[in-house]
C-alpha positions in Angstrom: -59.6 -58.9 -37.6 -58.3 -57.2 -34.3 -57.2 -59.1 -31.7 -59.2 -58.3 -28.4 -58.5 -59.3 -25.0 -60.3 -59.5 -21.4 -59.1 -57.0 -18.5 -58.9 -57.6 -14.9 -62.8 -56.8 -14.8 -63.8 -59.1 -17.2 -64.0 -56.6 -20.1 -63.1 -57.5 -23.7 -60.1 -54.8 -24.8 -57.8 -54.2 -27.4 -55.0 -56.2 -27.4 -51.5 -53.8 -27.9 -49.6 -54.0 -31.3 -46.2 -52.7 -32.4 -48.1 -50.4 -34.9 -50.5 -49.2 -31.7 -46.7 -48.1 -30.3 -45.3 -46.4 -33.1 -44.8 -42.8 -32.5 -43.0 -44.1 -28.9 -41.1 -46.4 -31.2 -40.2 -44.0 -33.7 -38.7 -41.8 -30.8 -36.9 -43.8 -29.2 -35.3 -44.5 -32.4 -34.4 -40.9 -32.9 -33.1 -40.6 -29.4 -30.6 -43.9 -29.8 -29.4 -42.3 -32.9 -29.0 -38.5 -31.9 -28.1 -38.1 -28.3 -24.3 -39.3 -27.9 -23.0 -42.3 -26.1 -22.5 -39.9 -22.8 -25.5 -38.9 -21.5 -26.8 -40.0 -18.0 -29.7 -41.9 -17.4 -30.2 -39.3 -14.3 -29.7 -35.7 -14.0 -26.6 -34.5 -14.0 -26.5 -32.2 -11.1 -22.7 -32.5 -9.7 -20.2 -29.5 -10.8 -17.2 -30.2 -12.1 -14.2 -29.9 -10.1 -11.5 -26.9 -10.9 -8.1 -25.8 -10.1 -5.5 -23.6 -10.9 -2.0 -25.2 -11.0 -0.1 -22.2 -12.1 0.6 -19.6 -10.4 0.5 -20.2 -6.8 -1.5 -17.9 -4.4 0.2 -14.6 -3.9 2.9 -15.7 -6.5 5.2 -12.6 -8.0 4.2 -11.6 -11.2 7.8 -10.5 -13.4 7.3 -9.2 -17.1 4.6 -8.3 -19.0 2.7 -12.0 -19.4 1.6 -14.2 -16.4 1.6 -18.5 -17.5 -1.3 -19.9 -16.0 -1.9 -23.3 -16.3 -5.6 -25.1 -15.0 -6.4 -28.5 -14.6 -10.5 -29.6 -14.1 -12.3 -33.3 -14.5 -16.3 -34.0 -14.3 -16.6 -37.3 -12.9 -20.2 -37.2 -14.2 -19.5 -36.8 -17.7 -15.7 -37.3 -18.1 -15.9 -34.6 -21.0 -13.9 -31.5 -21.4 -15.1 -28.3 -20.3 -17.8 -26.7 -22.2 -17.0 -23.3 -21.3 -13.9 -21.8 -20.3 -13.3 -18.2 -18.8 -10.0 -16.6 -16.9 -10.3 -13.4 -15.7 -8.1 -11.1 -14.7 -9.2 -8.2 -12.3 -12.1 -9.1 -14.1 -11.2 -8.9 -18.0 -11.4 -12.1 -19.3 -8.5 -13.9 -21.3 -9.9 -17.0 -22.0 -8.8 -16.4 -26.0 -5.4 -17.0 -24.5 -5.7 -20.5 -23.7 -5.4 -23.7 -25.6 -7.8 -26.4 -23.8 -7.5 -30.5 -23.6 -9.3 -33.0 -22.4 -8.1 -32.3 -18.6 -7.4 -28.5 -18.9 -6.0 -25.9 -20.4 -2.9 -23.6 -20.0 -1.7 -19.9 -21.7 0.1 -16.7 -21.6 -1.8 -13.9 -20.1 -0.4 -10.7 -21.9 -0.6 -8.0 -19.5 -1.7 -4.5 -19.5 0.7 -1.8 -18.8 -2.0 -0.9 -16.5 -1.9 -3.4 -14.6 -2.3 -2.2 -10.7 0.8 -3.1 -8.4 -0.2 -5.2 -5.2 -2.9 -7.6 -4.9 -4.4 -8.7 -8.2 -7.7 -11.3 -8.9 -7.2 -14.2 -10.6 -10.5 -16.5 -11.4 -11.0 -19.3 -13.0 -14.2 -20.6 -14.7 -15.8 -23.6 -16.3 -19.0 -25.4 -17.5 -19.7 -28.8 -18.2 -22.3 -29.4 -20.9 -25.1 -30.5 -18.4 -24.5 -26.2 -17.6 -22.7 -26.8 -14.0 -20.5 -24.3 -13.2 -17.4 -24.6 -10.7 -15.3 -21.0 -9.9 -11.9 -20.5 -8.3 -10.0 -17.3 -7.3 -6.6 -16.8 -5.9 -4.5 -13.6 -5.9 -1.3 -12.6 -7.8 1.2 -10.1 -6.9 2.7 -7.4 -8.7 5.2 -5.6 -7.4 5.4 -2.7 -10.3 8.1 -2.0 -12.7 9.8 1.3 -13.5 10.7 3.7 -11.4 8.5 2.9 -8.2 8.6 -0.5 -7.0 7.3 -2.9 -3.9 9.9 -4.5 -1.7 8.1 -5.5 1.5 4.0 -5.7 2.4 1.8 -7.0 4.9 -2.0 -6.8 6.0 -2.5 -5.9 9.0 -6.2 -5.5 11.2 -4.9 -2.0 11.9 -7.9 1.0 10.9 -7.1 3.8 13.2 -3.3 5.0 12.7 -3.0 7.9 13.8 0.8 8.5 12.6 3.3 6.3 11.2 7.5 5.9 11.1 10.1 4.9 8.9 13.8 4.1 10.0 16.4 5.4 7.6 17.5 2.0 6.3 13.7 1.2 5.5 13.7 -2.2 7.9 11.5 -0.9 10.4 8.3 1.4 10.8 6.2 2.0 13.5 2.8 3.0 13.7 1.1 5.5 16.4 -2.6 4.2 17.5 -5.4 6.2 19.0 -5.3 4.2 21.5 -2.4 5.3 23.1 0.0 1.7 22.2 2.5 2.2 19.1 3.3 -1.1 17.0 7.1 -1.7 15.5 7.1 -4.0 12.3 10.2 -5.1 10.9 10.9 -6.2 7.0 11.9 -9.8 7.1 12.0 -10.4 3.1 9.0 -9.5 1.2 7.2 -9.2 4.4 6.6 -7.0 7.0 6.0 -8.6 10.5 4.7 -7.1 13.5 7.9 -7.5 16.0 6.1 -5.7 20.0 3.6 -3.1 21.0 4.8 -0.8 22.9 2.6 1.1 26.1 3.3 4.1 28.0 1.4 7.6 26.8 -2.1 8.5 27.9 -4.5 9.1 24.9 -3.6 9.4 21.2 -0.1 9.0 19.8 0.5 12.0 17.9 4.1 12.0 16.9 6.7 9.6 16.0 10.5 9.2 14.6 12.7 6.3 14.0 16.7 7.1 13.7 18.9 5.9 10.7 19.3 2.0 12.1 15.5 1.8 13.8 16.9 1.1 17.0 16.1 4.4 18.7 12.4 5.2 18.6 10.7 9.0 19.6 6.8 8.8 20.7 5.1 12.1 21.5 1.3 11.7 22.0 -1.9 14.1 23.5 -0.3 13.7 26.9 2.1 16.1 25.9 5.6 14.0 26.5 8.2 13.2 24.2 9.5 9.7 25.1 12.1 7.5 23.8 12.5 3.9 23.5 15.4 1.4 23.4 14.0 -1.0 20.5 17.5 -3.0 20.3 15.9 -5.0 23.6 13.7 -7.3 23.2 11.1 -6.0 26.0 10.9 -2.4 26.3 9.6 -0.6 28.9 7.3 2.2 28.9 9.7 4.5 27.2 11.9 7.4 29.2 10.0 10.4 29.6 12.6 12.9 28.3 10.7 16.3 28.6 7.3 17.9 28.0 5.6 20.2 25.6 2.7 22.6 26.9 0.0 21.2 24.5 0.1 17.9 22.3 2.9 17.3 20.9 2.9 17.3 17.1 6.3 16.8 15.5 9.5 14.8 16.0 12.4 14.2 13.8 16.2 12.9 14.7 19.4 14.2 13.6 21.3 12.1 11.2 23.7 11.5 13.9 20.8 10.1 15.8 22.4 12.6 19.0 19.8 15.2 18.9 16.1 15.1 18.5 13.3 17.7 17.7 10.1 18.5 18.9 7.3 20.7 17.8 4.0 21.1 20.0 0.6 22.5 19.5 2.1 25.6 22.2 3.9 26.8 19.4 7.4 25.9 20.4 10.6 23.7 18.5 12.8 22.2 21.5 15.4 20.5 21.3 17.0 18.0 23.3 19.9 15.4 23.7 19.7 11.5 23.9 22.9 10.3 22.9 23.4 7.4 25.5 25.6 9.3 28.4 22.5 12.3 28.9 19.2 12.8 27.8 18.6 16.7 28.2 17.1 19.8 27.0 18.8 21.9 24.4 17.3 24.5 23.4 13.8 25.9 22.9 12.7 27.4 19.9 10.1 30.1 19.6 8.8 31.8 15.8 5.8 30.2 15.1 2.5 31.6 15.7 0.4 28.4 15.3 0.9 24.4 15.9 4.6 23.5 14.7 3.5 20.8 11.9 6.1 19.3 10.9 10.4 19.3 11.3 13.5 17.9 9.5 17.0 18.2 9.2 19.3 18.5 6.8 21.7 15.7 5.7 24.7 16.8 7.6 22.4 18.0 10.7 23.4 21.7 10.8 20.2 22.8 9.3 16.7 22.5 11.3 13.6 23.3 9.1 9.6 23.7 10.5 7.2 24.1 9.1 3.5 25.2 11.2 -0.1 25.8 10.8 0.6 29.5 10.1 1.7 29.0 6.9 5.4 29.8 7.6 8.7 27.8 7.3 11.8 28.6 10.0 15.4 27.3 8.3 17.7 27.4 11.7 20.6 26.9 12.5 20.8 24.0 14.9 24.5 23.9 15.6 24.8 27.6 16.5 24.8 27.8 20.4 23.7 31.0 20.3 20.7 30.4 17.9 20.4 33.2 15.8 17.1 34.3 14.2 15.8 31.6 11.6 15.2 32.2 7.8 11.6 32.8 7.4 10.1 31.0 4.2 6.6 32.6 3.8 4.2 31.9 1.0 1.6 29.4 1.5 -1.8 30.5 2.7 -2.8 27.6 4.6 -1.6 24.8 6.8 2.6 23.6 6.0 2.5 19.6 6.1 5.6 18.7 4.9 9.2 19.9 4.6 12.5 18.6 3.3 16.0 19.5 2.9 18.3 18.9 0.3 21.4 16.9 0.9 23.7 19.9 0.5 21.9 21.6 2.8 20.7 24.2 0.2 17.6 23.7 -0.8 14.4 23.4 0.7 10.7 22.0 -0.3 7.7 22.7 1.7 4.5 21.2 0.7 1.0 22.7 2.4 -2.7 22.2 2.2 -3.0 25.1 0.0 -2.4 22.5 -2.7 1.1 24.1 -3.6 4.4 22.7 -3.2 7.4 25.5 -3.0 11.0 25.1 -3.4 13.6 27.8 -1.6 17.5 28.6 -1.9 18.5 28.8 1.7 22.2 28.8 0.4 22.7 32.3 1.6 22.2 35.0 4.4 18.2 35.8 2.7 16.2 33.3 1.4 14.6 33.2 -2.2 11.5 30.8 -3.6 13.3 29.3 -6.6 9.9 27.4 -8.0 6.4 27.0 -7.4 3.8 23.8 -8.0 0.5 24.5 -7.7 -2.5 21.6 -7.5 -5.0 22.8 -6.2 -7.1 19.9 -6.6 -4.5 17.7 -5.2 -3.9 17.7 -1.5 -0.4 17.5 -0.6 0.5 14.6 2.0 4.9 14.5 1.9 7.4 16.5 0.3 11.1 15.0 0.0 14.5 15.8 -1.3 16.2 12.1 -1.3 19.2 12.5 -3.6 20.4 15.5 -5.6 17.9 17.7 -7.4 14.8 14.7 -7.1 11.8 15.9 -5.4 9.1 13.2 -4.3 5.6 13.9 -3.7 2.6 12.1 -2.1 -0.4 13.8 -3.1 -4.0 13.7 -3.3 -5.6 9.9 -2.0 -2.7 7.6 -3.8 -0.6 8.9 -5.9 3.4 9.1 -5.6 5.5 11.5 -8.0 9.0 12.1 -8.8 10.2 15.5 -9.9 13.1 17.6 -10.8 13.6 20.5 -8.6 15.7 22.4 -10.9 13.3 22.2 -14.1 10.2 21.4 -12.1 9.5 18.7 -14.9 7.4 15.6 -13.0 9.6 12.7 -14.7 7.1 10.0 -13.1 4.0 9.7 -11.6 2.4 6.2 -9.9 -1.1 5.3 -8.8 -1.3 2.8 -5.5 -3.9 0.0 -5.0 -5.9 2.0 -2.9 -6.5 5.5 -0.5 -3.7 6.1 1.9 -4.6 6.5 5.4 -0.9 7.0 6.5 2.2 7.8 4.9 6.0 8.2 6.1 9.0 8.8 3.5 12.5 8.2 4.2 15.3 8.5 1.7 14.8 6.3 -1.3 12.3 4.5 0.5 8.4 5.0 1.2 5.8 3.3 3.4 2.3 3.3 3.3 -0.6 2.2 5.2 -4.0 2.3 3.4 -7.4 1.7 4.4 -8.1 -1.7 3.4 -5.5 -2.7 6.3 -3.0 -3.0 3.5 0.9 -1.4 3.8 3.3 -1.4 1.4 7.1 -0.5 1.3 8.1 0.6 -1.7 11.6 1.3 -3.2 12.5 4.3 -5.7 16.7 3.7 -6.1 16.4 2.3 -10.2 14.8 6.2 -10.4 16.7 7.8 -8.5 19.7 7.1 -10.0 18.3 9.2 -13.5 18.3 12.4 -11.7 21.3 14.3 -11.4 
């Protein structure tokens, strides 16, 4: 007989019985039986927290592998992570890792590939109520090889219109549209802005550092060449030492740091003295039939190269006081950009925006082209002669090579994080400014040293 009962209302109803509640019964049954001891009466809804131990932000990464070691908890579930990703640059190496109950730790091994500078490192986990916490920091690598980092630094700067490099590689300066020019110094693995310098009217346009950086040349769309004292702490706004006709578009000191030279959009090479006891005029040099581009001299300063617009590289004589005519070097078709000379004085590179670099024997009274590269694809940027029969090239929007001049054999070739905006090349040294703010100062000695 059922039992019935009386409601609220005064109605007769079915009393309830445990077989009137069995499906409910029957599942909660199941449920105490399946679903482990863990799971939370509410939603879980808090991620778990995540971080990475090993390495440290911007740590140096040396050798082929990279330990990283994380460390995560879920305070909500107090399990291990259910998911575990590490990426590197975005390739994930998560196969690499042994996990525990409060983290996990491994051996990246890394791709020859690997890109020198900056590098992303992410980490990534789950717990199992599918919350997800994410950290990134960045590693460093500084290359291996022949081309490596020594110094970098990131700066705010976007419009460089020219950059510097001392001869011992400790400072650089950089030339701003705006008319100021900013010295950095190296101070470890870091470059650090040191003054800003004020004085020309409009763009800077020129610049050059002597061997020990303390001696900097500014030329700018004003048309002077001035010349700072950067061994005090405050300097002024830089002794006017002379002035071009147009913009002034070249500089470059003598080893001795004695004698510097200009070259101007009027067509003209001067010359002029700023040892300490007299800053004066030299010499003016006249050949060119466009913009001078670009100077250097040779290692033991008797040989002054240009190179100009016109396609056309002068080899003077800078020592003769009576200046006889120069060598004329003529071959590209289109803008000169860059020019070296050899440290015995010999030789002679010119690199132009024909896409061609050419290499010349200057040794005797006529001049002969002793080899010719051709890239036609690859703008050139800076041709240099640092040590015996090396050639280095920047070319195209980031790439540095090294070359023998004698075989023309490219021995080794380097891609940098990013496209150059601004590059300056002295010796076995190399600065860059890219446009992501980013410079680097890179070091080629270890490669150097294979070349005859």
């Amino acid at each position: 007989m059922r039992s019935l009962g009386v409601d609220g209302f005064g109605h007769r109803c079915r009393r309830p019985t445990l077989l009137s509640h069995a499906p409910l019964f029957v599942l909660g049954l199941v449920l105490t039986f399946l679903l482990p001891n863990h799971v939370l009466t509410a939603a879980d809804t808090i991620p778990p927290t995540l971080r990475i131990v090993e390495p440290a932000r911007d740590a140096e990464i040396a050798g082929g592998t990279l330990t990283v070691e994380i460390e995560y908890s879920d305070r909500e579930t107090g399990i291990a992570a259910r998911t575990l990703h590490v990426f590197l640059n975005g390739k994930d190496y998560a196969g690499q890792f042994d996990q525990h109950s409060r983290g996990a730790s491994g051996q990246l091994r890394l791709p020859t590939s690997l890109p020198m500078g900056e590098n992303k490192l992410t980490a990534e986990i789950a717990d199992r109520a599918g919350n997800v916490a994410r950290v990134e920091t960045q590693v460093f690598y500084p290359g291996s090889g022949w081309l490596t980092i020594v110094a970098t630094t990131t700066t705010q700067i976007h419009k460089v219109s020219t950059l510097a490099l001392s001869g011992d590689g400790n400072t650089l300066s950089y030339g701003m549209e705006d008319g100021t020019i900013q010295v950095w110094r190296k101070s470890g693995s870091k470059l650090t802005q040191s003054m800003v310098l004020e004085g020309h009217r409009g763009s800077i346009t020129a610049l050059a550092l002597t061997e020990d950086g303390r001696l900097l040349a500014s030329g700018g769309e004003d048309r002077t060449v001035r010349l700072w004292n950067l061994a005090v702490a405050a300097p002024q706004e830089g002794r006017v030492i002379g002035r071009h006709g147009l913009r002034v578009t070249a500089l470059s000191f003598s080893p001795d740091s004695r004698t510097l030279a200009s070259g101007s959009g009027d067509r003209t090479v001067r010359l002029w003295s700023v040892s300490s006891d007299e800053q004066r005029e030299l010499a003016t040099l006249v050949g060119h039939t466009r913009v001078v581009s670009c100077l250097a001299f040779s290692t033991d300063g008797k040989r002054l190269v240009s190179g100009s617009a016109d396609g056309v590289v002068l080899a003077w004589n800078s020592i003769a006081r009576n200046l006889p005519d120069p060598l004329i070097l003529s071959g590209h078709l289109l803008k000169v950009v860059s020019v070296a000379v050899s440290p015995d004085g010999k030789t002679v590179v010119s690199g132009s925006k024909d896409g061609t670099i050419r290499v010349w024997d200057i040794s005797g009274r006529t001049s002969k082209q002793k080899a010719l590269v051709e890239w036609f694809d690859q703008p050139i940027r800076v041709v240099t002669l640092p040590h015996g029969t090396a050639l280095l090239t920047v070319h195209g929007d980031n790439r540095i090579a090294l070359w023998d001049t004698e075989s023309v054999i490219k021995h080794s070739e380097a891609e940098l994080p990013s496209p150059i905006d601004s590059v300056a090349v002295r010796g076995s040294r190399v600065v860059t400014h890219h446009s992501d703010g980013l410079a680097y100062l890179f070091n080629i000695d270890d490669a150097l040293r294979k070349i005859p």
